[in-house]
N, C-alpha and C positions, 0 to 999 in steps of 0.2 A: 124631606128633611124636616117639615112641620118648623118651616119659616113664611115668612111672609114676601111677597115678591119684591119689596123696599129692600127687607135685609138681603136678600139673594140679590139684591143689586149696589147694593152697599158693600155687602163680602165681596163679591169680585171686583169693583173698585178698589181694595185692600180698605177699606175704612178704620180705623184705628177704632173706632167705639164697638166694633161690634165684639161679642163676649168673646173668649177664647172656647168655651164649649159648642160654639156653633161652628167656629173655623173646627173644632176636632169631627166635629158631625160631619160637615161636607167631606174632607178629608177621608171621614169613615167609607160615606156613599161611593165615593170615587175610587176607596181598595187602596189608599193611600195613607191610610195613618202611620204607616211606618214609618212614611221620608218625616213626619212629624220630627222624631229624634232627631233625623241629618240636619232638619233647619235650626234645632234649636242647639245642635254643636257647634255649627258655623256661623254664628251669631257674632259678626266682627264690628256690628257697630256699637251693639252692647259691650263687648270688648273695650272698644276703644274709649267707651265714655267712662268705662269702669276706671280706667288708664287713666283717664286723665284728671276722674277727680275732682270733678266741681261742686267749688261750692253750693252749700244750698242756698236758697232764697230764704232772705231777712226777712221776715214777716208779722213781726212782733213790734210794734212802734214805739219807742222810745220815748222817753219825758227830752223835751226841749236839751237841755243841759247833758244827755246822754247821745242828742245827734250834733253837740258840738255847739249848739245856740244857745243865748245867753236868756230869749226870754223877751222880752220888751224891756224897755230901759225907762227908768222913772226918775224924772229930775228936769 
């Protein structure tokens, strides 16, 4: 597969960082890229988060007065 024995131990771990063109490579090795399609039909958790919609993360920080505070008080 012209991987490194970390990532061939990482990929079968499922490790979430490793690229999607190495899972297609092993997959290939293995005479397996077909079920590729099958898993990515039955993708029910993606589903379900698509469902439900969350918001994204606020990430942009506000002036005082726009998170609701008034600032320091002088007097």
């Amino acid at each position: 597969m012209d991987i490194s024995r970390d990532t061939l131990n990482r990929l079968e771990k499922g490790d979430g960082t490793i690229a999607l063109g190495t899972y297609m490579r092993a997959l290939h090795v293995l005479g397996l890229e077909k079920d590729f399609d099958i898993v990515a039909r039955d993708d029910e958790l993606s589903r379900k988060l698509q469902e439900l919609n969350l918001p994204q993360p606020h990430t942009s920080r506000g002036t005082d007065q726009e998170r609701g505070g008034g600032g320091a008080s002088h007097g």
